[in-house]
C-alpha positions as CSV (number, residue, x, y, z in Angstrom):
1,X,81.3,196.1,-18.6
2,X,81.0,195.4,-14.6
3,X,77.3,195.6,-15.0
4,X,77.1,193.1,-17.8
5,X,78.8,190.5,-16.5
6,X,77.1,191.2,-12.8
7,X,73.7,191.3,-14.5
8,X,75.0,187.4,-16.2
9,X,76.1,186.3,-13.3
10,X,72.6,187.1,-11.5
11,X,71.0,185.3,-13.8
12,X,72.9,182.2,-14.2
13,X,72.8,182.2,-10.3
14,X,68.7,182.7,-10.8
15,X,68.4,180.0,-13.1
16,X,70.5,177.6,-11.0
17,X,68.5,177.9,-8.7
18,X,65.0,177.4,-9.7
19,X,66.4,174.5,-11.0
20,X,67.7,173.4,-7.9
21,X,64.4,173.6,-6.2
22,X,62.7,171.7,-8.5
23,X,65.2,168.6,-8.7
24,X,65.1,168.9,-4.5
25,X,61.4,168.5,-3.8
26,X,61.7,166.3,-0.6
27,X,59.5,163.3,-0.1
28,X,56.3,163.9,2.5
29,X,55.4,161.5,4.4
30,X,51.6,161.1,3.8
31,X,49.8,161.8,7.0
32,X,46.3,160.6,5.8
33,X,45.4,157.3,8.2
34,X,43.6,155.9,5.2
35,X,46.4,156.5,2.5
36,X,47.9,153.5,0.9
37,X,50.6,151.5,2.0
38,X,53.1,150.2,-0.5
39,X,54.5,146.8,0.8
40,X,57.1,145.2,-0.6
41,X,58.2,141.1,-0.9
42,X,62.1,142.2,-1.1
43,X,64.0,145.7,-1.7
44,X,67.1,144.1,-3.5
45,X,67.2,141.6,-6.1
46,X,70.8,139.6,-6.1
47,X,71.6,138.1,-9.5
48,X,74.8,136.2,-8.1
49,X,77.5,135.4,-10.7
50,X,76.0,135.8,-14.2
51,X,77.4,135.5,-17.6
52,X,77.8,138.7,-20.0
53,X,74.5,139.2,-21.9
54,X,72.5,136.7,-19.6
55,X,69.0,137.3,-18.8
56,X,68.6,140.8,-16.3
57,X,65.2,140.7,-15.8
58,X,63.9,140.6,-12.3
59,X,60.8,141.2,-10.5
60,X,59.6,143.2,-7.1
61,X,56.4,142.3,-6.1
62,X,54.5,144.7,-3.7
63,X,50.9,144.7,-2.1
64,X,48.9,147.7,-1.2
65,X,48.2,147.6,2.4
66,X,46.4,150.9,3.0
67,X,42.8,151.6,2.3
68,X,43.0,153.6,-0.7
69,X,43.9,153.2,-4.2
70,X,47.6,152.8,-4.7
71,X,49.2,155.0,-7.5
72,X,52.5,154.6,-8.9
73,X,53.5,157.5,-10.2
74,X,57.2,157.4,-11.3
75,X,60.5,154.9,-11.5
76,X,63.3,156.1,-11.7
77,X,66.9,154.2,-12.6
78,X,69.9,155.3,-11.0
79,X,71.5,154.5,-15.0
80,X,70.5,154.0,-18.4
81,X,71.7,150.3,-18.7
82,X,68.5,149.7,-15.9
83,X,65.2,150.4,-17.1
84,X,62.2,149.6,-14.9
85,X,58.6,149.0,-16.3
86,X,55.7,149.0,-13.7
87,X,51.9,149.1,-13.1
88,X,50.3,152.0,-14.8
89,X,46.6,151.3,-13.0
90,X,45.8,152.3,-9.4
91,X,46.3,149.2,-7.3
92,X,43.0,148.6,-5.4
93,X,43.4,147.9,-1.4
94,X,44.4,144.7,-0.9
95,X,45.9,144.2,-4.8
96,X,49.4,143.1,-5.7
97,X,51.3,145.2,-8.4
98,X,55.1,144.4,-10.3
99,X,57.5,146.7,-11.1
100,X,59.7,145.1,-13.8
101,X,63.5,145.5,-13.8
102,X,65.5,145.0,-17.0
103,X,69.6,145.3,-16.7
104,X,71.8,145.4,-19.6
105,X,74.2,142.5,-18.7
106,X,76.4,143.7,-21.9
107,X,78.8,145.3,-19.2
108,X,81.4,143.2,-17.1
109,X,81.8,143.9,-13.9
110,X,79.5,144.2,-10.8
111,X,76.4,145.6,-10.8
112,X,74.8,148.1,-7.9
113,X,72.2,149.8,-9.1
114,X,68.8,151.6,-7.9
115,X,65.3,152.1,-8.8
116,X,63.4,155.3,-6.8
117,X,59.7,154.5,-7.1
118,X,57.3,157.1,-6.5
119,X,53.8,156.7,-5.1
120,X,51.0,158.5,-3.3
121,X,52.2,155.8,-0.2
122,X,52.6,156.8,3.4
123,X,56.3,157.0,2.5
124,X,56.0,158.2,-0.9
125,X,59.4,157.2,-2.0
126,X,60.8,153.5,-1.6
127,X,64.7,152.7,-3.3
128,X,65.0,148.7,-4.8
129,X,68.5,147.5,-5.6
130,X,69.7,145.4,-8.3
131,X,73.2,143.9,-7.3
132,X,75.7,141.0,-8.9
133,X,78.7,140.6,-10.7
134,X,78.5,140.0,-14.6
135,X,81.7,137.8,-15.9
136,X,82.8,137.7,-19.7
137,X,81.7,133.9,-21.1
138,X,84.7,131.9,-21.3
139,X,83.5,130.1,-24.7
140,X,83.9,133.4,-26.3
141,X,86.9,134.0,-28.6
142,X,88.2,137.0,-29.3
143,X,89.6,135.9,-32.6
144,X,86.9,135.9,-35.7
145,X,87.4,133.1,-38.1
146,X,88.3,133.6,-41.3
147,X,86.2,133.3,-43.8
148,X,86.4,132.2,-47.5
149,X,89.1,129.3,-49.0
150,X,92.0,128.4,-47.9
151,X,94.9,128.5,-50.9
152,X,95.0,124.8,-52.4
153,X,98.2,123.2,-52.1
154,X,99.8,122.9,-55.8
């Protein structure tokens, strides 16, 4: 019996750890002069005071300053309710690329969320923020109206 649950134990402690190594792959800074360089206009993208369902879309702009093709090769949301969408092509020296942000303003409350985008850049790994504070709309009641007749006075 001790050697059956020793022998589990060594491999669930196995398994956790090759999955720990491959979730914990560190970023490299890329040492190559000509490599490209991922630029961008602003890291975090303040919403302000919204209403509940208003429009999350936002924008980051970035240029490739390096001297090679720029790749993007991942985003990655810090949550489900953020889902980025971002240039599949290699950004040529020079070029500008988007990476599209879409936020699910269907929850109240504030919002502080990231989006890890991975590239073959000098720093290969760059955060953006989304931040705010979605507020329930006022003009919404939370009583349905009835439907159908009212009873007719006799």
């Amino acid at each position: 019996m001790k050697k059956v649950v020793l022998m589990l134990a060594a491999v669930v402690f196995g398994t956790m750890s090759l999955m720990a190594q491959q979730n914990a792959a560190p970023a490299v800074p890329n040492d190559n002069p000509n490599a490209p360089d991922i630029k961008f206009v602003k890291l975090v993208h303040d919403y302000g005071t919204i209403m509940k369902e208003a429009d999350g879309n936002c924008e980051f702009e970035f240029q490739n300053t390096g001297k090679e093709p720029l790749v993007l090769s991942d985003c990655r949301s810090s949550c489900g309710c953020t889902v980025p969408q971002w240039t599949r092509e290699p950004i040529l020296p020079g070029k500008k690329g988007t990476i599209k942000v879409h936020y699910d303003t269907k929850r109240v409350g504030p919002i502080n969320k990231t989006v890890t985008v991975m590239s073959n850049a000098k720093t290969p790994s760059v955060v953006l923020r989304i931040t705010g504070n979605i507020q329930d709309n006022p003009q919404a009641s939370p009583v349905k109206p009835q439907t159908g007749t009212a009873p007719v006075a006799k």
